[in-house]
FIRONU-170937 format. One record per residue: y, x, z of N, C-alpha, C, CB in turn. Coordinates in nm, 3 decimals, padded with zeros to 5 digits, m for minus. Glycine has a CB too. Layout:
BEGIN
      nY      nX      nZ     caY     caX     caZ      cY      cX      cZ     cbY     cbX     cbZ
       Y       X       Z       Y       X       Z       Y       X       Z       Y       X       Z
...
// end
This chain:
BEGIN
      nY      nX      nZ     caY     caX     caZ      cY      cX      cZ     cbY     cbX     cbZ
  08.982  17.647  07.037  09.055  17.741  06.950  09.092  17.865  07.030  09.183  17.675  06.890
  09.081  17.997  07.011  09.094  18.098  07.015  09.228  18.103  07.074  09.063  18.152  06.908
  09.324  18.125  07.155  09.455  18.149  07.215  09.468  18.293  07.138  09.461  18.147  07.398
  09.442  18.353  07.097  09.500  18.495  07.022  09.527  18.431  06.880  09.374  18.646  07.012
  09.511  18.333  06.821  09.595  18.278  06.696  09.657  18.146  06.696  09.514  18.273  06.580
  09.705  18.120  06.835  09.753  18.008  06.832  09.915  18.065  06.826  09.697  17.912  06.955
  09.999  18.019  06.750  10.124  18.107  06.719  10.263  17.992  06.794  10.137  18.142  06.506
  10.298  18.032  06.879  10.393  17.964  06.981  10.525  17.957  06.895  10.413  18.056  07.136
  10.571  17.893  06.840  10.746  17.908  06.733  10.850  17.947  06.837  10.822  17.725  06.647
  10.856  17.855  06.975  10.996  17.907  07.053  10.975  18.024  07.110  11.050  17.817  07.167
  10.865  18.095  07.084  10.886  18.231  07.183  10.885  18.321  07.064  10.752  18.272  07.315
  10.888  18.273  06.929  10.903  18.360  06.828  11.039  18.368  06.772  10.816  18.330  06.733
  11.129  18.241  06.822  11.240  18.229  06.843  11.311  18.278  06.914  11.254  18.158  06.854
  11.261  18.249  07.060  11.354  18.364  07.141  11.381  18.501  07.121  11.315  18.380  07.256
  11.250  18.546  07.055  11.271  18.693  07.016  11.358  18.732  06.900  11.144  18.750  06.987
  11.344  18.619  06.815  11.482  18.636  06.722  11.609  18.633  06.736  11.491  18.566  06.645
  11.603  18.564  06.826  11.742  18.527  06.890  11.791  18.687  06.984  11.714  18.362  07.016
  11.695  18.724  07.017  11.704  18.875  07.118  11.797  18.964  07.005  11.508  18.973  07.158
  11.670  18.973  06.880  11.676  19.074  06.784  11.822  19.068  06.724  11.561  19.054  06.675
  11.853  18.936  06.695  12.013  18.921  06.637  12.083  18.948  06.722  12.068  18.794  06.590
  12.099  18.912  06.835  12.163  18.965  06.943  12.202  19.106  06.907  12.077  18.957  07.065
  12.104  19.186  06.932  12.077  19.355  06.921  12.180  19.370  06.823  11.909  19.420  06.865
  12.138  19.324  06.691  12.190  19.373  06.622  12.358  19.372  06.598  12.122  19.341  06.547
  12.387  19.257  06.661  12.551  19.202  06.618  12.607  19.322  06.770  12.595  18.947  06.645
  12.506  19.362  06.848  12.595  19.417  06.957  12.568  19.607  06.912  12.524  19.353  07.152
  12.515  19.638  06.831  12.523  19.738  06.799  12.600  19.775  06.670  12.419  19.767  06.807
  12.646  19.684  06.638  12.739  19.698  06.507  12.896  19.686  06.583  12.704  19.551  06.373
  12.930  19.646  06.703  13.000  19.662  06.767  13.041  19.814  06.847  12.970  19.572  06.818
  12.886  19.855  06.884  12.830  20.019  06.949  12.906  20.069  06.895  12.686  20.097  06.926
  12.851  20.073  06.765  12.933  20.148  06.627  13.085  20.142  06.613  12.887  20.078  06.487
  13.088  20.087  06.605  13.223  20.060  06.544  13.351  20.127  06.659  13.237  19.872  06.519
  13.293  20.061  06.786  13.362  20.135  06.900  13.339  20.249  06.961  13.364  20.075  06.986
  13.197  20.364  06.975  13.171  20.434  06.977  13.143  20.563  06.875  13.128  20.389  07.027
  13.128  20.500  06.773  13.107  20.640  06.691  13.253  20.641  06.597  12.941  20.638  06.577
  13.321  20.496  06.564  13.453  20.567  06.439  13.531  20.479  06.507  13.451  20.545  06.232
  13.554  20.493  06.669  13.663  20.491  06.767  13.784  20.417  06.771  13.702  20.597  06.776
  13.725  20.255  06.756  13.766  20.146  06.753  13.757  20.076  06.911  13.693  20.083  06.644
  13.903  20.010  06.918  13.937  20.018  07.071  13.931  19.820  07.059  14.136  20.127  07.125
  13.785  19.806  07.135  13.746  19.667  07.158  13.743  19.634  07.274  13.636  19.632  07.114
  13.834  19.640  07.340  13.855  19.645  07.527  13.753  19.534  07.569  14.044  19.592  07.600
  13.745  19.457  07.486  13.618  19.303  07.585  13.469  19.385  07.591  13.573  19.088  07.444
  13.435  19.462  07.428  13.309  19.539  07.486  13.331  19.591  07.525  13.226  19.591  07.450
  13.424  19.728  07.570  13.441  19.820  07.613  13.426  19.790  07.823  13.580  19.864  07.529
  13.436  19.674  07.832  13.442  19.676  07.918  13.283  19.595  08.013  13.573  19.637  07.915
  13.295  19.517  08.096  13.163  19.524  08.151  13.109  19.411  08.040  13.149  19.487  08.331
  13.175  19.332  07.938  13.105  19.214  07.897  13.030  19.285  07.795  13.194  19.083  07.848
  13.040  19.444  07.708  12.979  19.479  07.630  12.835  19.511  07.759  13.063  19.592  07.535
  12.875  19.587  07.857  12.697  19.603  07.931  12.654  19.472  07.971  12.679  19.706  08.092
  12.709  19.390  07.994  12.631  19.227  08.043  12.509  19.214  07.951  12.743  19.064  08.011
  12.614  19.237  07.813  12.527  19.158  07.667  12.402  19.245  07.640  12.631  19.159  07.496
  12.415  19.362  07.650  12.324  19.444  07.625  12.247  19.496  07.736  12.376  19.534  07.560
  12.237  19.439  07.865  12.134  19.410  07.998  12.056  19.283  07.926  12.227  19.357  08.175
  12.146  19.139  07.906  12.105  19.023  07.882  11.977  19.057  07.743  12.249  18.924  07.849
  12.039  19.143  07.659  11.943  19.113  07.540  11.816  19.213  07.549  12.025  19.135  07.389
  11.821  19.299  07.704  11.687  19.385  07.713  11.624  19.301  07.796  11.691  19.540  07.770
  11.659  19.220  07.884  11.590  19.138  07.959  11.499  19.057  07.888  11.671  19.067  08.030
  11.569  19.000  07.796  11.487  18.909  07.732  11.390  18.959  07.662  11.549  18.834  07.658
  11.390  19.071  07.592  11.310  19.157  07.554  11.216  19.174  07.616  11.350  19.245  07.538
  11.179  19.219  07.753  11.117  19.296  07.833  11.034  19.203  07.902  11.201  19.377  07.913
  11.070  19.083  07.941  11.047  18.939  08.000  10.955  18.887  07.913  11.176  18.843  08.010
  10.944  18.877  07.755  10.931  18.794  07.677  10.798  18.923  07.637  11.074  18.735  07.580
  10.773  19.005  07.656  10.699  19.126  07.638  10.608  19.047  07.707  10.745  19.278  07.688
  10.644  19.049  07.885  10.555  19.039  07.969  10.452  18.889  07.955  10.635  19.056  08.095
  10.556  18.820  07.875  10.475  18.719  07.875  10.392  18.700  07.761  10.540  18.618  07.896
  10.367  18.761  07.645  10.312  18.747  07.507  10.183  18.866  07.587  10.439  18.802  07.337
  10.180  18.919  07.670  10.104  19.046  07.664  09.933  18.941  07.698  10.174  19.196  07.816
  09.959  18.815  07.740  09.787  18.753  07.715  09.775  18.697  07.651  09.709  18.687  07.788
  09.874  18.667  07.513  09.863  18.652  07.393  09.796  18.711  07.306  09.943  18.653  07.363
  09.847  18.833  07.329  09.785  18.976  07.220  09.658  19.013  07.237  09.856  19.124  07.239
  09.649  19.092  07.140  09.506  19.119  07.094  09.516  19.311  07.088  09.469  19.024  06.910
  09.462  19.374  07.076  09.438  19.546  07.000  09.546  19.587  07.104  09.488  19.587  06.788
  09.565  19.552  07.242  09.666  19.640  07.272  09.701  19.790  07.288  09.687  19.606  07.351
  09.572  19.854  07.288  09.568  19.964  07.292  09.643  20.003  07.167  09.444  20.004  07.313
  09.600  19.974  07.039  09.689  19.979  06.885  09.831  19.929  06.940  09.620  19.854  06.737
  09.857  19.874  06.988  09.979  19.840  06.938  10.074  19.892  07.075  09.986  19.667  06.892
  10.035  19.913  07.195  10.129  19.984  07.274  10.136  20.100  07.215  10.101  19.998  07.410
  09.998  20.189  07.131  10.022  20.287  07.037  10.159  20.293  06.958  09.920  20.275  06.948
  10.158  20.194  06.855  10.211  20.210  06.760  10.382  20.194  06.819  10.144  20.116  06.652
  10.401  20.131  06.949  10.539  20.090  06.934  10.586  20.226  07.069  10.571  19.881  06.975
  10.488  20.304  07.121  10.510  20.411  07.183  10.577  20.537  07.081  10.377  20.441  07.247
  10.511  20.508  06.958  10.530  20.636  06.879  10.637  20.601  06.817  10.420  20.684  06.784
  10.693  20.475  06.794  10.818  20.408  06.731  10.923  20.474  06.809  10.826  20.239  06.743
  10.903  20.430  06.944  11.021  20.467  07.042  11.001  20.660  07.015  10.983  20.390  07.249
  10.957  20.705  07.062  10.920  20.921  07.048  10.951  20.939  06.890  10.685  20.998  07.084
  10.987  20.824  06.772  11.035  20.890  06.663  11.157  20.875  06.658  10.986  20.860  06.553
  11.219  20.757  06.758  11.399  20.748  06.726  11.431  20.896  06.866  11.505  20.510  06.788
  11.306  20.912  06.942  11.383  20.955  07.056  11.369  21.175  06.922  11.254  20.910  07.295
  11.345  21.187  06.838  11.269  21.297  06.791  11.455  21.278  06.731  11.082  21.291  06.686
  11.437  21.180  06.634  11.572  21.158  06.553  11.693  21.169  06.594  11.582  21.050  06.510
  11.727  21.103  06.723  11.827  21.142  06.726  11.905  21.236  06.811  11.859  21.064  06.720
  11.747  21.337  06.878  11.797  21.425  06.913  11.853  21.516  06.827  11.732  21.462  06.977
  11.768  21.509  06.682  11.797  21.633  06.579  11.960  21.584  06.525  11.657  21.642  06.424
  11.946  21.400  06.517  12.064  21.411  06.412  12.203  21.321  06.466  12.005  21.344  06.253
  12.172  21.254  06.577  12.291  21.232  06.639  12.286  21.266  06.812  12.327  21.081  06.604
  12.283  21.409  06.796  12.275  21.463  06.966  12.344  21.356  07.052  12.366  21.623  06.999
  12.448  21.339  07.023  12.594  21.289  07.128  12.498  21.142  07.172  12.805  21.244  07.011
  12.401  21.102  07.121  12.378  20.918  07.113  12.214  20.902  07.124  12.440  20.831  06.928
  12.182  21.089  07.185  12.030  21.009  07.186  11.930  20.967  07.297  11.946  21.084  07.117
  11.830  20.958  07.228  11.740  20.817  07.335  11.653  20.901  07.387  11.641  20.664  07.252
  11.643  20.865  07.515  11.518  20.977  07.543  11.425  20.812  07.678  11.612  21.213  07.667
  11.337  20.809  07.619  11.251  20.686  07.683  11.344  20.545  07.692  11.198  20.731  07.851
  11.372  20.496  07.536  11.473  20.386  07.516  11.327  20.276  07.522  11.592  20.395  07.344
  11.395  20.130  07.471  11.335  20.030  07.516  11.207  20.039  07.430  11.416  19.904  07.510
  11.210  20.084  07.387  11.034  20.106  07.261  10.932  20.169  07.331  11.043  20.231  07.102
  10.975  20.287  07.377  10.903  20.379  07.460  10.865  20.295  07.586  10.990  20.510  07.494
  10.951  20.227  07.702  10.906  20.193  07.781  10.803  20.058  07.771  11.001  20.197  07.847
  10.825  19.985  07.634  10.714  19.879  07.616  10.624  19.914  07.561  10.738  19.774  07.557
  10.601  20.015  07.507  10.486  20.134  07.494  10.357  20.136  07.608  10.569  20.286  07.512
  10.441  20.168  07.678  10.409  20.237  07.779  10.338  20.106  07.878  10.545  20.323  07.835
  10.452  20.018  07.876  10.420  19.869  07.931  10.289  19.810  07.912  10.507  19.771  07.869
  10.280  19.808  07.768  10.153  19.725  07.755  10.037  19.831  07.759  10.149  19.633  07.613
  10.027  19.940  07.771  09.939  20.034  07.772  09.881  20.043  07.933  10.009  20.166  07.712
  09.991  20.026  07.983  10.008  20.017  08.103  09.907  19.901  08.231  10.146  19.992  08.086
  09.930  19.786  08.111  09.890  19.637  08.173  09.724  19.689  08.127  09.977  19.454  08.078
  09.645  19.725  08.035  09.515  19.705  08.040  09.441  19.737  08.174  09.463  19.775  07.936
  09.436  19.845  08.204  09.395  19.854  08.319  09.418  19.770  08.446  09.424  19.950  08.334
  09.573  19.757  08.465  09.620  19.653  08.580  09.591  19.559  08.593  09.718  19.621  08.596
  09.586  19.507  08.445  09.554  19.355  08.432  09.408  19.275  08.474  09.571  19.331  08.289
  09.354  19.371  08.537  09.214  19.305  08.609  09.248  19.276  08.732  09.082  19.398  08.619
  09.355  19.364  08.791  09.424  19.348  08.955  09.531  19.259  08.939  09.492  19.496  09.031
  09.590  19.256  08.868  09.697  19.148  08.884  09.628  19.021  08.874  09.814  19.155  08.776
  09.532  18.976  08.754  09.515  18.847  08.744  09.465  18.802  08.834  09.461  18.809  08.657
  09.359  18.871  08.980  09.355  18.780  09.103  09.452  18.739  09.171  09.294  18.822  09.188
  09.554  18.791  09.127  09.713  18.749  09.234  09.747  18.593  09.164  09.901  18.895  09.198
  09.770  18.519  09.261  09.795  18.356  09.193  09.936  18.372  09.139  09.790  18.207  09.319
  09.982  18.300  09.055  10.063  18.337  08.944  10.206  18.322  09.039  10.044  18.226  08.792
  10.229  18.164  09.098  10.324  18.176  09.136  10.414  18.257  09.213  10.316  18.116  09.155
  10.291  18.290  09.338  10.338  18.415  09.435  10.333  18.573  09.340  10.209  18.424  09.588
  10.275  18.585  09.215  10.324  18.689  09.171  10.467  18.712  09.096  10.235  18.721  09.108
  10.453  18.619  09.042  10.587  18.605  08.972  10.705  18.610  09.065  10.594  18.474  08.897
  10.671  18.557  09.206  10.821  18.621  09.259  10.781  18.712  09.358  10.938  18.509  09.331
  10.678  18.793  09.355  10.680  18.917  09.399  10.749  19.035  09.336  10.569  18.941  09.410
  10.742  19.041  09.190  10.752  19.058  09.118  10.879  19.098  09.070  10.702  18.996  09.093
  10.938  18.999  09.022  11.096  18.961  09.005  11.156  18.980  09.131  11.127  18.808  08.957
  11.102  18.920  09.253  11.249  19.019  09.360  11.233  19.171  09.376  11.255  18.970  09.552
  11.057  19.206  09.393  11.092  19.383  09.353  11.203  19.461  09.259  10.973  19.435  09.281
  11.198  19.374  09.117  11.253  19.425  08.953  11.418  19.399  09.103  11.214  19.263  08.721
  11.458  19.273  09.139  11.609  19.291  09.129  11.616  19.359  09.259  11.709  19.150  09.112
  11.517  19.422  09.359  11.562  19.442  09.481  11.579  19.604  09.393  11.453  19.402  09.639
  11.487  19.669  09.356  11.543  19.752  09.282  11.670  19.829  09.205  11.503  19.727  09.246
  11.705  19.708  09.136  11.818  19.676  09.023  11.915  19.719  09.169  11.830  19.476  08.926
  11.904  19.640  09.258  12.062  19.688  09.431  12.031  19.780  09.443  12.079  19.624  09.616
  11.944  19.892  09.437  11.893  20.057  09.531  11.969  20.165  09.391  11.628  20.093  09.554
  11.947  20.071  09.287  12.033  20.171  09.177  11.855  20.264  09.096  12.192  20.333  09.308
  11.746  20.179  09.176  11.655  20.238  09.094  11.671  20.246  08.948  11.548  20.182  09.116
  11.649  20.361  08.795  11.650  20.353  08.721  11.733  20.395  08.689  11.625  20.290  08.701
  11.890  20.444  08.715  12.012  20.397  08.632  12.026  20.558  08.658  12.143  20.259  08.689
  12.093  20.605  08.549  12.176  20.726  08.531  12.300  20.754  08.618  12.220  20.724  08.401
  12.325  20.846  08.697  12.421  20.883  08.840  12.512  20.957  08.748  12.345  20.993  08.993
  12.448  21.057  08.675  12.538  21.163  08.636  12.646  21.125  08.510  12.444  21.283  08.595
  12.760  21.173  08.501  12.839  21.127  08.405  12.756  21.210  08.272  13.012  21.163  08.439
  12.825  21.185  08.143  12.795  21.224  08.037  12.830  21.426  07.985  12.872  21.107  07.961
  12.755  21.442  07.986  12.793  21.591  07.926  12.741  21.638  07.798  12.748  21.697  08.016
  12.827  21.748  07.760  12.775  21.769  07.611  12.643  21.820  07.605  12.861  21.868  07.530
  12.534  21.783  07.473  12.433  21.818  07.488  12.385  21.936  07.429  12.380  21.735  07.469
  12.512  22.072  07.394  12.447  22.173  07.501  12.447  22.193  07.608  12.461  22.261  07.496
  12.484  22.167  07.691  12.475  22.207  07.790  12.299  22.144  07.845  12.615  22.163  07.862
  12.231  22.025  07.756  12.113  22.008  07.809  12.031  22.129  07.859  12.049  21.944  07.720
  11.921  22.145  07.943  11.859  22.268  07.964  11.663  22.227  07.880  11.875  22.306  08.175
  11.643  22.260  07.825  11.529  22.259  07.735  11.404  22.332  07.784  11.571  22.319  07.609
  11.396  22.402  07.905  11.323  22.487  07.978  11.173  22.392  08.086  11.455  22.568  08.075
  11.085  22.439  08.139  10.994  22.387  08.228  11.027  22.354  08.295  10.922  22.429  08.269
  11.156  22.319  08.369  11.196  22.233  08.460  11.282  22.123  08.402  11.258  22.302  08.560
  11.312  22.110  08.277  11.344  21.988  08.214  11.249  21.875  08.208  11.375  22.017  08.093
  11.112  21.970  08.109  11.018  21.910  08.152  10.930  21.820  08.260  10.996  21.963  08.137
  10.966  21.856  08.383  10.946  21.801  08.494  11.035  21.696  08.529  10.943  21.889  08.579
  11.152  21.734  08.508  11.237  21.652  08.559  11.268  21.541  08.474  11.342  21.717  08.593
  11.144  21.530  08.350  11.193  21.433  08.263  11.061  21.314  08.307  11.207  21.497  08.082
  10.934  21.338  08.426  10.824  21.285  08.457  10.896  21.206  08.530  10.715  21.358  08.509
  10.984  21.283  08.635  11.055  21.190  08.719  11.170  21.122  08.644  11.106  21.262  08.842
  11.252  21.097  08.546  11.318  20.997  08.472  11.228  20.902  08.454  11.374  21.037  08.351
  11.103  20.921  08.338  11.025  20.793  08.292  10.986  20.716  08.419  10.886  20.829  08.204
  10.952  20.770  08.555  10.907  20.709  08.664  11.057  20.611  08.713  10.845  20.835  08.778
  11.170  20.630  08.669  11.301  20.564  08.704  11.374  20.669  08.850  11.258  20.373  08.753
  11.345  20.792  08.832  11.461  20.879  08.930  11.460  21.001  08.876  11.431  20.897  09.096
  11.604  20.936  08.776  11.657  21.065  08.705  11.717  21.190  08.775  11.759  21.025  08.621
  11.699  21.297  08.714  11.834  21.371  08.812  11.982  21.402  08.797  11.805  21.492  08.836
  12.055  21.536  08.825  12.205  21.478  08.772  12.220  21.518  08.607  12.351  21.563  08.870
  12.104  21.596  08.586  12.173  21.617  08.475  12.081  21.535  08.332  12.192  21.790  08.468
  12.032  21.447  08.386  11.971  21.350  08.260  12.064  21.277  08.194  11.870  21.243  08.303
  12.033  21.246  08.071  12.116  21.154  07.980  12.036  21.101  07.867  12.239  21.227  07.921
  12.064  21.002  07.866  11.973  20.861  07.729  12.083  20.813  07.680  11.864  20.694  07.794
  12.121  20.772  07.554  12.164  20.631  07.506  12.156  20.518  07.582  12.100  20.596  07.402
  12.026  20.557  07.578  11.947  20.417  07.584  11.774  20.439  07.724  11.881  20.383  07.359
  11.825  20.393  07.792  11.706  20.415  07.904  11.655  20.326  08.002  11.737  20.510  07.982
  11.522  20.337  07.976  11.465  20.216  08.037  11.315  20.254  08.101  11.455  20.094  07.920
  11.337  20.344  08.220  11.258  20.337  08.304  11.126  20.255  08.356  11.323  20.337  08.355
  11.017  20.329  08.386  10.861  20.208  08.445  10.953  20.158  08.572  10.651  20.314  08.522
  11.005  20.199  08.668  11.100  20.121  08.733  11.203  20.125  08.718  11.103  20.121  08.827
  11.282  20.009  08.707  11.245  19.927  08.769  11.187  19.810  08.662  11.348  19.900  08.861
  11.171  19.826  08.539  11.185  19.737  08.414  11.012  19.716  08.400  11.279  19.826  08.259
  10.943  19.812  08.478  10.784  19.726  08.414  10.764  19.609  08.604  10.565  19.925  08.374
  10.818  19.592  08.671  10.831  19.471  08.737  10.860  19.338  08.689  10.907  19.489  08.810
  11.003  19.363  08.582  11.004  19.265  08.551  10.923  19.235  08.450  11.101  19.241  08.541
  10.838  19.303  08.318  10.785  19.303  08.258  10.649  19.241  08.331  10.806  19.407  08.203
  10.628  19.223  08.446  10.489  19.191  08.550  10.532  19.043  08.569  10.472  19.294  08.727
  10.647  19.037  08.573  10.735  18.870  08.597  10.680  18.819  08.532  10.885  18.830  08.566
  10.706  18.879  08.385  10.701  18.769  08.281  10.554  18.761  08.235  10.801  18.800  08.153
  10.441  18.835  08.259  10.303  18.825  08.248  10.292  18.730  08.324  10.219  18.932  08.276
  10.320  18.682  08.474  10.291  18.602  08.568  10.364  18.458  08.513  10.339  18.666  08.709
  10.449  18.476  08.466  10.561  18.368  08.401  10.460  18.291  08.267  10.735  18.475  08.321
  10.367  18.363  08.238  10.275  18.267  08.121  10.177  18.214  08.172  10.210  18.336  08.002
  10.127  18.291  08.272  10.003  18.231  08.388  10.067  18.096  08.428  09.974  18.343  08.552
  10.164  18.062  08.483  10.208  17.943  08.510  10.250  17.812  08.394  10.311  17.982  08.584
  10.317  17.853  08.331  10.363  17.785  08.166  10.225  17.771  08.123  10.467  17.898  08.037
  10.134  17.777  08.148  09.980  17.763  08.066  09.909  17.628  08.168  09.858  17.953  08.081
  09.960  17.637  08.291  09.948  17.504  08.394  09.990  17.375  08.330  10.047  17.518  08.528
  10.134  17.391  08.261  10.195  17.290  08.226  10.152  17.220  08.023  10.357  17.351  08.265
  10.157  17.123  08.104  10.091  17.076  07.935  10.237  17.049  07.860  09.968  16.890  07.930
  10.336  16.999  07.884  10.455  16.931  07.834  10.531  17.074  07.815  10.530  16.805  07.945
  10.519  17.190  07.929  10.585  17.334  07.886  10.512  17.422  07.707  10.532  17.456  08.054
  10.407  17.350  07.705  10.246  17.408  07.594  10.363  17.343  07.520  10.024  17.330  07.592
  10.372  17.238  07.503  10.410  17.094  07.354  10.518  17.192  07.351  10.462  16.867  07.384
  10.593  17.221  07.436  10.764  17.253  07.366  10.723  17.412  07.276  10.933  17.292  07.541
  10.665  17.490  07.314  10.643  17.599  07.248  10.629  17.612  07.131  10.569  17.645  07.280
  10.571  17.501  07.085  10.534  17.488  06.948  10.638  17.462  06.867  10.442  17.395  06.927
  10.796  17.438  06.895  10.894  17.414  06.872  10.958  17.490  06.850  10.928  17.365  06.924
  11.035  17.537  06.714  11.167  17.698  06.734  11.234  17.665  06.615  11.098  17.908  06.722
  11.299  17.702  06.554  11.411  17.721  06.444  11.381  17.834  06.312  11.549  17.777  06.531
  11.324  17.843  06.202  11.236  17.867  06.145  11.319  18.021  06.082  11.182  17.736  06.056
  11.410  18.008  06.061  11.496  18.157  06.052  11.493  18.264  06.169  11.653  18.126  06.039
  11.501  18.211  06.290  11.500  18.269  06.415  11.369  18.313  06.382  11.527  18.183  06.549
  11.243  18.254  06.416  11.084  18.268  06.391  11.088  18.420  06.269  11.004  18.079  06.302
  11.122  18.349  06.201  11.095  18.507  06.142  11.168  18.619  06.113  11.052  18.507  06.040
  11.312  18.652  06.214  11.328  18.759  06.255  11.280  18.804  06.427  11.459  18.770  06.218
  11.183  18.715  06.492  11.120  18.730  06.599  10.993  18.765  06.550  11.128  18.622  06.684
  10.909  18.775  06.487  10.794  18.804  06.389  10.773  18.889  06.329  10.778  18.747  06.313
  10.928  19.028  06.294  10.948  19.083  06.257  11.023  19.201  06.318  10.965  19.028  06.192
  11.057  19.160  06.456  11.161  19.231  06.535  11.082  19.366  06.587  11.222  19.130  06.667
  10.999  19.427  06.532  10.997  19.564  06.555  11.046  19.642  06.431  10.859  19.604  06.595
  11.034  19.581  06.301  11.108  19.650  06.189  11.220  19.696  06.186  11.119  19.592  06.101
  11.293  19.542  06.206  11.426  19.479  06.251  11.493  19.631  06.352  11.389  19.300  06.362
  11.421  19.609  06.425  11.453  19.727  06.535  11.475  19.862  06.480  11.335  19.746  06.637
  11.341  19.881  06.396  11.357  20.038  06.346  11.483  20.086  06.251  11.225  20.074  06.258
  11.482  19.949  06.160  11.590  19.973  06.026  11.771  19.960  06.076  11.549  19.821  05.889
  11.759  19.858  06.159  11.876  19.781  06.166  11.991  19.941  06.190  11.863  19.640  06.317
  11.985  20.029  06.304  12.076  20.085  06.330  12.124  20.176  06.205  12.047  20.142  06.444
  12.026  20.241  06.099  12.042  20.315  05.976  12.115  20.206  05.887  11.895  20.372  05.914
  12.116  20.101  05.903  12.126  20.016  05.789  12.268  20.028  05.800  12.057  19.867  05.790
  12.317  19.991  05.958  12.461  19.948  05.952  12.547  20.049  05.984  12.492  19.838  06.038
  12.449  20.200  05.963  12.540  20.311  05.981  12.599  20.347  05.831  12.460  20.440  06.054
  12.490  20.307  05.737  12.488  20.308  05.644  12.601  20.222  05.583  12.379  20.294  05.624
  12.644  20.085  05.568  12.715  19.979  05.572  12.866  20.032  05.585  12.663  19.889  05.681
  12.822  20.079  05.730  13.001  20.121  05.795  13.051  20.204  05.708  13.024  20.210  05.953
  12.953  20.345  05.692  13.039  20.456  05.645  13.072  20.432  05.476  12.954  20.608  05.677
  13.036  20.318  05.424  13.058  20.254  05.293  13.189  20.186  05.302  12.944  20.152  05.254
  13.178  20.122  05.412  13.353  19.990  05.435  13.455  20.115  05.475  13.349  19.818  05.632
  13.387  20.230  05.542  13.520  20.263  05.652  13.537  20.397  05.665  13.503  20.211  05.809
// end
């Protein structure tokens, strides 16, 4: 049987489980960031834990479906242009909150990324890649690769000129400068390492026959908002902006 239609339930689960995640922690975003509701537990580091925890899994769970998939060229397409339409949106319509190379864009980019690589990586034996891999992503994560230095400023003050431009090659590469700002940002480093983890992370799970049996296993509501979690993704934040400004 063909491994491009063999359909795994717990990893269609986990992704549901990601996607709900997302969503219950951005209805929180909201609520505390845009109509200035004082939730000191998110507000504080347990709101970034949750929302590291639920890109990880994301990004991890990417890496590992990517020798699953099929048309990747189509579909790092389609979820590249997903991410460049919220990043189009909300520059026009919520300046203060927007995305400039958020998690869409960089798995875009990810799996577009892997065709080519993926002839060099797969001679690397799985195990020693996988933690080549993953200690790069966290030796990284300590150097502060990726992460935004500069505090927040208003976005006029952005500069829109040929050296924005440039300086936005070096953001997607993960070394922003001081005056970059995202929502939401997720750098080729340090986040397509770990995204390399989790490619190497299926190379091994494919060794195991008893790891195969459990896959086939998930929770059938979860399954199909993991099946669905790029929609999910697109609609959810309009939906519950929509929602709020109805309750509140």
């Amino acid at each position: 049987m063909n491994i491009e239609h063999i359909r795994y339930n717990l990893l269609d689960a986990i992704r549901g489980f990601a996607i709900l995640n997302m969503v219950i922690y951005h209805l929180f975003f909201d609520l505390v960031y845009i109509y200035g509701m004082k939730i000191l537990w998110f507000q504080g580091g347990v709101g970034n834990l949750w929302q590291q925890g639920i890109c990880w899994i994301f990004i991890f769970l990417a890496g590992m479906c990517w020798s699953l998939g099929h048309h990747h060229l189509k579909r790092g397409g389609v979820i590249l242009g997903c991410g460049l339409v919220i990043t189009l949106v909300t520059i026009l319509f919520m300046p203060d909150f927007m995305v400039v190379f958020g998690i869409l864009s960089f798995l875009g980019i990810a799996i577009l990324l892997m065709i080519p690589l993926s002839k060099i990586l797969s001679k690397i034996p799985a195990f020693p890649g996988f933690i080549s891999f993953f200690s790069l992503f966290i030796i990284a994560l300590e150097f502060g690769i990726g992460t935004q230095n500069a505090e927040y400023f208003p976005p006029e003050q952005v500069s829109w000129g040929i050296s924005a431009v440039k300086s936005l090659g070096m953001a997607i590469l993960g070394f922003p400068n001081e005056n970059f700002f995202s929502a939401d940002y997720f750098p080729i480093m340090p986040w397509f390492f770990l995204f390399i983890a989790g490619y190497y992370s299926w190379q091994i799970l494919q060794k195991s026959e008893s790891a195969m049996f459990m896959l086939h296993y998930g929770a059938p509501w979860l399954e199909w908002q993991g099946r669905h979690s790029l929609i999910i993704y697109l609609l959810h934040q309009p939906a519950l902006l929509g929602i709020l400004y109805l309750i509140l």
